[in-house]
C-alpha positions in Angstrom: 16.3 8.5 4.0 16.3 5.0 3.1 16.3 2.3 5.5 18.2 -1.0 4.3 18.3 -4.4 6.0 21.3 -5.5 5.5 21.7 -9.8 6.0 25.1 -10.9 6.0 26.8 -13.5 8.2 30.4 -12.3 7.4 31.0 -9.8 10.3 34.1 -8.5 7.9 31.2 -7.9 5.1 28.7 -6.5 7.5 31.3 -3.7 8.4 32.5 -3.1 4.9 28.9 -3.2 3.4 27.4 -1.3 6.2 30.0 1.6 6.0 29.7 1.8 2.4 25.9 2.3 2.2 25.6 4.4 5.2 28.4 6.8 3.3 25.5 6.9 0.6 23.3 8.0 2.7 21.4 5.2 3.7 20.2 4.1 7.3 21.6 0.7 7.5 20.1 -2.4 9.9 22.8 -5.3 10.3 21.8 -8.5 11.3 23.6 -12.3 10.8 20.9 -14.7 10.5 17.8 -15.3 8.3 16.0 -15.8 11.6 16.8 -12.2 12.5 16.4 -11.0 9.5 12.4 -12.1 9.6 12.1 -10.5 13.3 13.5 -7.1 11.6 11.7 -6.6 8.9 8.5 -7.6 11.5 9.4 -5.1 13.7 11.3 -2.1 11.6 9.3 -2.3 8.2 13.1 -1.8 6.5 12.2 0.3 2.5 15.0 -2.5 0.9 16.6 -6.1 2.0 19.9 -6.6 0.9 20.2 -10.6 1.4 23.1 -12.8 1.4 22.4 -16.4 0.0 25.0 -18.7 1.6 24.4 -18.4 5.1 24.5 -21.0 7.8 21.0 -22.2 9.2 18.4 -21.1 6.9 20.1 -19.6 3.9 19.5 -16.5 2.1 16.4 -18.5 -0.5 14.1 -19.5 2.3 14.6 -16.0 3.7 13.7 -14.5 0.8 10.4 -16.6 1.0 9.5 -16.1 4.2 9.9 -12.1 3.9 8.1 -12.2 0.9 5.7 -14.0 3.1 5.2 -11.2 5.3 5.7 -8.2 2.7 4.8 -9.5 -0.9 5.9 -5.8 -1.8 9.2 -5.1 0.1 12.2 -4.8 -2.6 14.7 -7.6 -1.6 18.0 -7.7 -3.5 20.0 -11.3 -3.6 23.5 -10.4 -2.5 25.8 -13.5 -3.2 29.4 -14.8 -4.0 27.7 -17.8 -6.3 26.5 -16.5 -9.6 24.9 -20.1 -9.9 21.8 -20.0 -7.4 20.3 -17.5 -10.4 19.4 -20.3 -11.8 17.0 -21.5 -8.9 13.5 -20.5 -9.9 12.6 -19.3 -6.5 15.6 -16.6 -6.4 13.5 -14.8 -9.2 11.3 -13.9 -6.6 14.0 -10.7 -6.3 14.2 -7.7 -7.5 17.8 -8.4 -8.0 20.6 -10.1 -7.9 24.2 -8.9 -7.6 27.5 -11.1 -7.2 29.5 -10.1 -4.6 32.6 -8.2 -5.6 35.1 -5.6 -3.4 33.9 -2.8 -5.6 30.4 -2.1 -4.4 29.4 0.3 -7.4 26.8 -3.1 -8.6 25.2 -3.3 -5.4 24.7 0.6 -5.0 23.1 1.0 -8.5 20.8 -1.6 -7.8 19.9 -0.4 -4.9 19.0 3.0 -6.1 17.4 1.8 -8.9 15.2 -0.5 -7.0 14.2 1.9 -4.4 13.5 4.1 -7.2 11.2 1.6 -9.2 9.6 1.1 -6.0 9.1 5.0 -5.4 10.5 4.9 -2.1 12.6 7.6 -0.5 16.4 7.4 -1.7 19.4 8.8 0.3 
């Protein structure tokens, strides 16, 4: 089984998201700032990021650098309401990048398709 990091500072979204993937099998890791979102993947080694962009504090783009940082190899999907930040260079960084939307079918596909890209274990 998979395990996602999911970084989202909605607590709304985290429940919604985090229900949804864990229905798809997934093990699913919450947290609501980039900050802990750099301690997690530090400490659980998550198989996929699923990062929100517009977040208070740092936002989802210097995340994105700073895991990098750590794991040049861990699969980190952009998760976002704003279809504009793809066009800031550093987002291509990503493996993907999914507008937000109540219908979670996007986010799931990329997901599997990512982890399976990667060759890591799916659901």
């Amino acid at each position: 089984m998979a395990t996602i990091l999911l970084v989202e500072d909605d607590k709304n979204q985290q429940l919604l998201f985090g229900e949804e993937l864990r229905e798809e099998g997934f093990e699913v890791l919450v947290v609501g700032t980039g900050e802990e979102a750099i301690e997690t993947v530090k400490k659980s080694a998550p198989d996929l990021v699923v990062l929100d962009v517009a977040m208070p504090g740092m936002d989802g783009i210097e995340v994105l650098g700073r895991i990098l940082g750590e794991d040049h190899r861990l699969p980190v999907i952009l998760h976002t309401a704003y279809s504009t930040y793809k066009d800031n260079f550093m987002t291509w960084a990503a493996d993907a990048y999914v507008v937000k939307s109540g219908d979670l079918s996007a986010l799931k596909a990329e997901i599997k398709r990512v982890l399976q890209k990667r060759g890591k274990p799916q659901s």
